[in-house]
C-alpha positions as a Python dict, from the first residue, in 0.01 Angstrom:
ca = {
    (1, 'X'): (0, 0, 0),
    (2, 'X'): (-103, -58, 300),
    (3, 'X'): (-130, 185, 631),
    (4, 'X'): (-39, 203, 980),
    (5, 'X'): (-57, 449, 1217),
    (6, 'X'): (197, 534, 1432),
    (7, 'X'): (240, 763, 1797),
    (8, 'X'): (545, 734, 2025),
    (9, 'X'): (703, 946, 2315),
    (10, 'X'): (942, 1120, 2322),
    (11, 'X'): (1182, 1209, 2598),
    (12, 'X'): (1016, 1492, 2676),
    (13, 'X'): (657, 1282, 2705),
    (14, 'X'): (528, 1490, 2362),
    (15, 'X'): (372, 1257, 2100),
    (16, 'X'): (506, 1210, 1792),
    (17, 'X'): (272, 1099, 1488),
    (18, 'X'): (391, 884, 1223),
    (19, 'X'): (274, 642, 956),
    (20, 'X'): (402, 319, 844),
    (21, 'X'): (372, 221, 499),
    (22, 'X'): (396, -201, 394),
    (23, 'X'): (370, -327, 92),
    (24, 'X'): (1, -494, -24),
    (25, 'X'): (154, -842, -16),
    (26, 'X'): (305, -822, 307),
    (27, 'X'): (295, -1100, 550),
    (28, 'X'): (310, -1097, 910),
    (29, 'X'): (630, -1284, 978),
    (30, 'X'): (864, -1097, 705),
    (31, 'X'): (1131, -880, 790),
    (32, 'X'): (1122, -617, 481),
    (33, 'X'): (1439, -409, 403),
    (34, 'X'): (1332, -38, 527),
    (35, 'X'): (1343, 340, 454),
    (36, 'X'): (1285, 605, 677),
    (37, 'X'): (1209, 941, 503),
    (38, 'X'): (1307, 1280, 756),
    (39, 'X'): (1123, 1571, 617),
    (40, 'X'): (1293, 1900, 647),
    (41, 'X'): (1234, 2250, 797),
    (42, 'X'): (837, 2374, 780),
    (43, 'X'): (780, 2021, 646),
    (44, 'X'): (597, 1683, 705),
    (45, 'X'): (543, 1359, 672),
    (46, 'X'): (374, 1387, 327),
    (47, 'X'): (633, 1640, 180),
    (48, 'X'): (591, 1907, -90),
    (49, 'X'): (288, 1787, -326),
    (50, 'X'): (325, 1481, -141),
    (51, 'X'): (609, 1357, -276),
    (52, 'X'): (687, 1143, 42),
    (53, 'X'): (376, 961, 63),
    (54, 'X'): (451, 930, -319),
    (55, 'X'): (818, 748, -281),
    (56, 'X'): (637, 580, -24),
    (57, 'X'): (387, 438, -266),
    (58, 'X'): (650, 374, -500),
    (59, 'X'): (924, 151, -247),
    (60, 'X'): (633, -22, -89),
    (61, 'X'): (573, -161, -457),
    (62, 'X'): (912, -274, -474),
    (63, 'X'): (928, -490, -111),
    (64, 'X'): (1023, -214, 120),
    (65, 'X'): (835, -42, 438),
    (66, 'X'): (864, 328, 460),
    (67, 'X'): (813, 525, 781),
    (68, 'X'): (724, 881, 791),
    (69, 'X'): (670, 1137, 1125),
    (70, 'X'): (616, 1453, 1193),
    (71, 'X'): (891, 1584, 1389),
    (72, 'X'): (750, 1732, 1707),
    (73, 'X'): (573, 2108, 1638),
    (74, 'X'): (549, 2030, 1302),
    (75, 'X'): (257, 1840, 1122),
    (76, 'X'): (32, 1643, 1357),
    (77, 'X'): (296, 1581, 1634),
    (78, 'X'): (264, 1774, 2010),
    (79, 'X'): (450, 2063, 2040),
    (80, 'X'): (458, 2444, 1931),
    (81, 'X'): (726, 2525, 1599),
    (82, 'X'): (849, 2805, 1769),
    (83, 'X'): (966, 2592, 2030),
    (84, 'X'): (1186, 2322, 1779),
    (85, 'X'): (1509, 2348, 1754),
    (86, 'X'): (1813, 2125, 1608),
    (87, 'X'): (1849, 1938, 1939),
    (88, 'X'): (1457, 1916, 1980),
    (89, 'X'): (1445, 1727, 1574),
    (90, 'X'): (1733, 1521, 1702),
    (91, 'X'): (1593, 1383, 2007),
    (92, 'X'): (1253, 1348, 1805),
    (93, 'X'): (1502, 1151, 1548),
    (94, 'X'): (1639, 914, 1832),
    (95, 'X'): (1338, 835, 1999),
    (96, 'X'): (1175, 739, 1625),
    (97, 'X'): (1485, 524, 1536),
    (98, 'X'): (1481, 321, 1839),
    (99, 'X'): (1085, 259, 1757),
    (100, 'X'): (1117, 175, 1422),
    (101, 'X'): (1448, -91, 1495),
    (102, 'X'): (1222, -267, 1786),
    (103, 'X'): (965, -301, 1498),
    (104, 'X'): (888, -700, 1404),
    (105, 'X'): (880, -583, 1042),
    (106, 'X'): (1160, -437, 984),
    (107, 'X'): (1501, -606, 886),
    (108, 'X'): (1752, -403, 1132),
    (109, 'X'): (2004, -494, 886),
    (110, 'X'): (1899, -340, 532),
    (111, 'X'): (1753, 22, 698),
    (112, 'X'): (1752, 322, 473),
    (113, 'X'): (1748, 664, 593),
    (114, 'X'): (1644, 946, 306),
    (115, 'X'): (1650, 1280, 461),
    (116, 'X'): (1555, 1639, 287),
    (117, 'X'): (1674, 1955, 390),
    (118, 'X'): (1677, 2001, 714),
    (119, 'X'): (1614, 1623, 795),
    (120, 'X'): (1983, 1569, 546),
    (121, 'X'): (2139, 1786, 796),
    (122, 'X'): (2017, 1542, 1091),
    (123, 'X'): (2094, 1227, 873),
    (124, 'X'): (2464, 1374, 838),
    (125, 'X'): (2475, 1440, 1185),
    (126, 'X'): (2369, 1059, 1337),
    (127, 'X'): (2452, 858, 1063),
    (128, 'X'): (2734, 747, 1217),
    (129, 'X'): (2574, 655, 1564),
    (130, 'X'): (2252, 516, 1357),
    (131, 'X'): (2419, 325, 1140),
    (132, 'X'): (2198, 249, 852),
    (133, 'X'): (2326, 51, 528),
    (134, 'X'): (2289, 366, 326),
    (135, 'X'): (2169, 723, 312),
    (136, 'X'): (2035, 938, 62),
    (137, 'X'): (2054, 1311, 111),
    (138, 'X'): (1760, 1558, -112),
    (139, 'X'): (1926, 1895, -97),
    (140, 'X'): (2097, 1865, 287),
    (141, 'X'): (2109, 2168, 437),
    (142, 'X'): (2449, 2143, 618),
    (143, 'X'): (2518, 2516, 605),
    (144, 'X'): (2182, 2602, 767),
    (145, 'X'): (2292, 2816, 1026),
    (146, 'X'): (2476, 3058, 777),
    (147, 'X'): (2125, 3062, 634),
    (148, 'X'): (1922, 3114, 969),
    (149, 'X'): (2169, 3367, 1084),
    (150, 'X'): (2145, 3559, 767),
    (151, 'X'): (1727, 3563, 849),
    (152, 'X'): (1817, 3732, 1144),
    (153, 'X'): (2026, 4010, 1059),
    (154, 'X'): (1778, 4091, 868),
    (155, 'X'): (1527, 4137, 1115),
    (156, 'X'): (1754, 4242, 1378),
    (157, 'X'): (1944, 4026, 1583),
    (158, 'X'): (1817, 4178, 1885),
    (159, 'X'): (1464, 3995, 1851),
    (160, 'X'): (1427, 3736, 2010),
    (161, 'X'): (1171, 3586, 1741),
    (162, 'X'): (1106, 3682, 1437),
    (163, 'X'): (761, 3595, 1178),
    (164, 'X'): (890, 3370, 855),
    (165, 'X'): (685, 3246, 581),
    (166, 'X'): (398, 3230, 881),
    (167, 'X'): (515, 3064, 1165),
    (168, 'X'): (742, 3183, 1478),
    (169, 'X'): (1088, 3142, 1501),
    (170, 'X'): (1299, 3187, 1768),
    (171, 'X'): (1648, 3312, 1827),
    (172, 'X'): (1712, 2981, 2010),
    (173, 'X'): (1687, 2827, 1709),
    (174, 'X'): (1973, 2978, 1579),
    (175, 'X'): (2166, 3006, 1845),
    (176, 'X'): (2073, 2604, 1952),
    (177, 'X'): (2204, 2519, 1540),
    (178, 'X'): (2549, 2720, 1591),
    (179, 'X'): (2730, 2427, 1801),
    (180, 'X'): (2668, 2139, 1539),
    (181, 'X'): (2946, 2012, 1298),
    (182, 'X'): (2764, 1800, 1054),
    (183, 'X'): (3100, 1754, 826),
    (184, 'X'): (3259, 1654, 1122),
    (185, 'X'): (3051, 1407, 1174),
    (186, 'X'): (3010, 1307, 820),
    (187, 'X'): (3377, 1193, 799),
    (188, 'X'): (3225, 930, 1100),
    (189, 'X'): (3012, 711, 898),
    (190, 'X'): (3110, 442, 643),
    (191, 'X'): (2849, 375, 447),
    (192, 'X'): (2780, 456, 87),
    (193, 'X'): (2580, 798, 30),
    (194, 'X'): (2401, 950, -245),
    (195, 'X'): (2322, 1323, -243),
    (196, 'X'): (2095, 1501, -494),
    (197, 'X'): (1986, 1853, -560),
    (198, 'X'): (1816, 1985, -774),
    (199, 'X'): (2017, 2302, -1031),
    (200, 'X'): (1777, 2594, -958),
    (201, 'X'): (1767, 2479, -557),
    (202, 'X'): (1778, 2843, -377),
    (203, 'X'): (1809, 2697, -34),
    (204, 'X'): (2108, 2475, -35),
    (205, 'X'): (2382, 2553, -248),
    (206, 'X'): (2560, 2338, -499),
    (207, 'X'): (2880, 2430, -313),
    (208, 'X'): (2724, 2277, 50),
    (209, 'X'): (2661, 1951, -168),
    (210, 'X'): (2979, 1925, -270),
    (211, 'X'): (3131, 2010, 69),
    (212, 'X'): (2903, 1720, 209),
    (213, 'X'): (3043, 1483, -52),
    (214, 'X'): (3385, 1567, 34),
    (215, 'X'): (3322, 1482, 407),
    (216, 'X'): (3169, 1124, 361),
    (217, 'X'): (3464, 1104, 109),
    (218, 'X'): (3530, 814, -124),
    (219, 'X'): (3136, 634, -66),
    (220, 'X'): (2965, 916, -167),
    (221, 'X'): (2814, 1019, -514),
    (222, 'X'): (2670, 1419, -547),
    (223, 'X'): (2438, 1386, -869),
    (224, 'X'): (2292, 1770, -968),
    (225, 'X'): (1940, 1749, -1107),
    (226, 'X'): (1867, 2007, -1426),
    (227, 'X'): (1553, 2181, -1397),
    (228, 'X'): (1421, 2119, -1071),
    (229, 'X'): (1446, 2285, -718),
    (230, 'X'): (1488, 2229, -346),
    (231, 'X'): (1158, 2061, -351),
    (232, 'X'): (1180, 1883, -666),
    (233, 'X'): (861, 2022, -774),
    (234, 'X'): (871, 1848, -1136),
    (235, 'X'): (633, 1518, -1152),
    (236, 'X'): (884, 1369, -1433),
    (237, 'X'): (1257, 1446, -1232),
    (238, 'X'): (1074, 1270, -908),
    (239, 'X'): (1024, 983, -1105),
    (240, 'X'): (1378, 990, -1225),
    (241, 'X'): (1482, 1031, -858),
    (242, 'X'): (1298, 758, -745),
    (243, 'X'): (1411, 491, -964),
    (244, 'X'): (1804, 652, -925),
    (245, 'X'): (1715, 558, -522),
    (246, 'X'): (1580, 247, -625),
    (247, 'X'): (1907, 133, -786),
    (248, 'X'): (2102, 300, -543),
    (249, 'X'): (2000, 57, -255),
    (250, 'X'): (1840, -246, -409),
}
């Protein structure tokens, strides 16, 4: 597999820190079919025991590219945590999709967007406007804000940050997330979508899944994965999950 790095703008002028992955026979004038992989909330570009630089690995050997970024305050990208927010990721998403469909390499017509958590909940939201061929959803958290809000009135919804799992976040990220309507925007897009989750997952709930599935309707497929959770922390189920993406979009 071979590597290259990546750093665009965004509108905002704060870098944002990516890596392209191509397959070890690649040549210079091919357009390969491409997936984009949108890590979630506290996440990166490499994912949970790297399991996105592994699917990388993995779809590179098959043909594909794979691009992966770190929205920005997360990972290596500019930018402070406590300062993201839905909008901020979004933005962050638009700038990296206009980069990556101005790519040489990449065939604008077979693009693949696989987005966990937090990055399914952006992929629901722009699929429509993005229009890739497919989408594959890991756990999207569509009912976030329930979740988020929840944090809150735990703490006190009178703080205007609160200290989770050790980073900042602020009440602007809550109140930023409340406006979204990623169902109604799911019914937008007409391509085919394939949502997994994992049986144990206590982060997104089967029920969300199944809402999702509902509101891409008749092109969407809502697979639940025994024995796993919302990272998919089992060596043997990613490999499953790999090769059920594989068929999914070859």
């Amino acid at each position: 597999m071979q590597y290259k790095y990546i750093e665009l703008k965004n509108k905002n002028n704060l870098t944002i820190r990516g890596v392209q992955n191509l397959p070890d026979e690649y040549k210079e004038t091919e357009k390969l079919p491409t997936i984009i992989i949108v890590h979630g909330h506290t996440g990166n570009k490499m994912g949970n025991a790297f399991f996105y630089v592994r699917m990388s690995k993995y779809f590179t050997s098959k043909g594909y590219t794979s691009f992966r970024f770190d929205f920005t305050g997360s990972g290596e990208s500019d930018g402070e945590f406590e300062n993201m927010t839905l909008t901020s990721e979004i933005n962050d998403m638009d700038s990296i999709m206009d980069y990556v469909k101005n790519c040489e390499n990449v065939d604008v017509d077979n693009i693949f967007i696989i987005g966990h958590s937090m990055g399914g909940f952006i992929t629901t939201l722009k699929a429509y406007e993005y229009k890739p061929k497919k989408i594959i959803l890991l756990a999207p958290a569509n009912d976030m804000f329930e979740g988020v809000k929840k944090i809150y009135e735990g703490y006190g919804e009178d703080k205007e940050e609160v200290k989770y799992y050790g980073l900042k976040i602020k009440k602007s990220f809550m109140d930023d997330m409340e406006g979204y309507k990623p169902y109604e925007k799911a019914a937008l897009y007409k391509g085919d979508v394939l949502i997994l989750r994992g049986e144990v997952d206590m982060s997104v709930s089967k029920t969300t899944c199944e809402k999702t599935k509902e509101a891409f309707g008749e092109n969407a497929e809502h697979i639940e994965i025994e024995g796993t959770d919302h990272s998919f922390t089992n060596y043997d189920i990613r490999s499953y999950m790999m090769d059920r993406i594989y068929d999914f979009i070859k």
